[in-house]
Every structure is written in C-alpha cells, then in structure tokens.
N, C-alpha and C positions, 0 to 999 in steps of 0.2 A: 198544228199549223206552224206556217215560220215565223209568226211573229209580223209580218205582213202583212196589214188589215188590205179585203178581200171585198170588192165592190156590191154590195147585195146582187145587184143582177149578176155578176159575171158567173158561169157555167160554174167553176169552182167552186162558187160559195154552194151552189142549188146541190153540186155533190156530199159537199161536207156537209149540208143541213139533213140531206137523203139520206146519210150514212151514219150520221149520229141519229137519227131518229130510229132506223131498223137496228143500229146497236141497241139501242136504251129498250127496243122492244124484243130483240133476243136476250139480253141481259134480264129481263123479267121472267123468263120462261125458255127452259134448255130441255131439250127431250120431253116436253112438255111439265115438265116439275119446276114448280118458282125456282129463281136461283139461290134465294137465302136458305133452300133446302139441301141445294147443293152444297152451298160453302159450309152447312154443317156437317153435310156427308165428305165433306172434305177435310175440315176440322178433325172430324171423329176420327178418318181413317189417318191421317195425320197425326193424333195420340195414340193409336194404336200402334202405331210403328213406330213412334219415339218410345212407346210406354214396354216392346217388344226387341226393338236393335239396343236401348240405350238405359230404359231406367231396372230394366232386369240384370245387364251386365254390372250397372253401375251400382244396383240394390246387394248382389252376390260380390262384387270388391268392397263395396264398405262393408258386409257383413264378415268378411274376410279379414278385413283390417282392423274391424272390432275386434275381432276373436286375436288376432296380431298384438294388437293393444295392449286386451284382456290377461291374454297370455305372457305379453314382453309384463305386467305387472303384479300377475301372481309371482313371474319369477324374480323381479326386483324386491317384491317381499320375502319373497324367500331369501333370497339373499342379503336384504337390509335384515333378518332376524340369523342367518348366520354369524354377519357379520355383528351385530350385534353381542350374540352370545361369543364369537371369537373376540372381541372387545373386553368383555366381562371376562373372560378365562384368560386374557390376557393382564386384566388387572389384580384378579387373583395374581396370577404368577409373581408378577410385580411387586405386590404388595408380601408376597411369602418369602420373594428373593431378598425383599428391604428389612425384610424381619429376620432372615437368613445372617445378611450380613453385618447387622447389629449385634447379634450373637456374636459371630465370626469375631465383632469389632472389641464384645464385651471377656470375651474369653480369650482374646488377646493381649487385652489388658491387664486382664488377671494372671495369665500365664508372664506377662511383662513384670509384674509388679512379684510374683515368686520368684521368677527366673534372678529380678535385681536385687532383691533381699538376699536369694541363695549364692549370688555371685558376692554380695556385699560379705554377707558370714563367711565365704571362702576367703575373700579378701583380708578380711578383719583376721581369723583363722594363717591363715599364708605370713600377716605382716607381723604375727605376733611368733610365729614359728622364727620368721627371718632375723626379730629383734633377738630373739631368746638369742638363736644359733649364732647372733651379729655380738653377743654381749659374751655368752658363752666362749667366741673366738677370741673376744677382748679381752676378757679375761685371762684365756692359755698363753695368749702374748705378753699380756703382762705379768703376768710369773712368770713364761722364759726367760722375759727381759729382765725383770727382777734375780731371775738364779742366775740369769747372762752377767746382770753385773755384779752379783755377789761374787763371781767367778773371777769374775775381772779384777773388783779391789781384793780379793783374799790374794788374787795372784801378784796385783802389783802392793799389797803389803805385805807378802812373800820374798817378792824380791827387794821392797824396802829393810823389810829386817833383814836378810839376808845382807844385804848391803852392808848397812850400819856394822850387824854381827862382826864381818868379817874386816870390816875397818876397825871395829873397837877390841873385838875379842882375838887373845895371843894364843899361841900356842900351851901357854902353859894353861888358861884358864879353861883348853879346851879339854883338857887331857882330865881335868878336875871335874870337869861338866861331865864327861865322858864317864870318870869314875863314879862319880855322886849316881847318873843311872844306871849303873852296871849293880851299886850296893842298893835301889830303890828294886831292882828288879830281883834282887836276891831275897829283900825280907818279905818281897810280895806273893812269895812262891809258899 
C-alpha cells in the first residue's frame, strides 16, 4: 500500500482485502503441500548447494592450508634445529679459536721472554767484547804514546847533551874521550 489510508468501501480496499486473503491461502498450501514444507525443501536444497559449490571447496583449501601450515612447520623445525646445531658448532669453533689464540698469546710470550734474555746475553756478550777490545785499544795507545814520548825526551835529551857537550867539550877533551874508548875497546877484546 502507499501509505494512503483507503476508505473501507472504496473498490481498492475490497481488492487489497481479496488478494490478501487468496494470498494467505495460497501461502498455506503450494502444489498442494503446506508451505512450511516447502521452505524446508528449500532450506535443504539451499545447504546442499552451499554444502556442494562452497563448503567442499572451502573444506579442500583449509585442508590444503593445513597441510601448508603443517608443512612451512616441520620445515621451520627443521631449520630452527639446524640452525641450532650451526650455532653450537659455531661455538665450538669460537671457543677452540679463543683457546687457539691464548696458546698463540702464551707461546709468544714465551718465545718473547727467550728471544729478550738471548738478545740481553748477546748484548751483555757484545759490550763486554767492546769493553775488552775498547781497553785493549787503550792500552796499545798508551804504550805508543808512552814509547812516542820516550822517543821524544831521549831525543830532545839527545840533543840537550849534545848541545851542552859540544858547548863545554874542546877538542882536546875529545880526542882523550876518543882515546879512552879506543883503549876500553882493546882490553875488551
């Protein structure tokens, strides 16, 4: 209806009252079966074709996706247990490299500490060769310099006596000097 109240008498209303009343009595009975028997047979076949286009497809994708699931988590375990033991074998590693180079650090110390003792006795060794050879030198120098100036004063009192000599001594004293070794050299024969 529009909404439009409709005068009991008028033609209208005696239609609308006509035609709701043979509806409400076909609505009770369709091909002669109640209707509530219908809307079940309408219901049923209505799940059957939900239950046939929609919850078979949708039963077969989540079972699909289970198995997806299932699957993306066996392989997640498997892989959190690789990576797992890649973990552990990595700490091994770790742990044998850090022990590795402990060694490394301990037998370089060791070798540090022979190397500096054997460089220390080379040294000690070297400064005592240098003293020696340094005292040694010192020494041939001064005996040169020692016969250098024994050289020197025999020479300059060489030419001191000489000097004096030949300012004090005459010819005649030398001729007697002269003599005197000439008769020392006779009776020494």
């Amino acid at each position: 209806m529009t909404g439009v109240a409709k005068p009991r008498g008028s033609p209208a209303y005696a239609f609308a009252a006509l035609f709701a009343a043979e509806t409400a009595e076909h609505a009770e009975k369709v091909l002669g079966l109640p209707a509530w028997l219908w809307q079940l047979l309408n219901l049923a076949l209505f799940l059957a074709v939900l239950v046939y286009f929609v919850a078979r497809p949708l039963t077969e994708a989540f079972r699909k996706r289970q198995q997806q699931v299932e699957e993306s988590l066996k392989l997640a375990k498997e892989r959190r247990a690789e990576a797992s033991r890649f973990e552990t074998e990595m700490k091994e590693r770790m742990a044998r490299l850090e022990r590795e180079v402990e060694e490394i650090r301990d037998q370089g110390r060791v070798d540090g500490e022979s190397a500096r003792a054997a460089l220390e006795a080379r040294a000690r060794g070297e400064a005592d060769r240098v003293r020696e050879g340094s005292q040694a030198d010192i020494d041939r120098k001064l005996a040169a310099a020692k016969a250098h100036l024994r050289q020197v004063a025999a020479d300059l009192t060489a030419n001191a006596a000489s000097d004096i000599l030949s300012r004090e001594i005459k010819d005649d004293d030398r001729r007697r000097l002269l003599e005197d070794g000439v008769e020392k050299l006779r009776t020494a024969r």
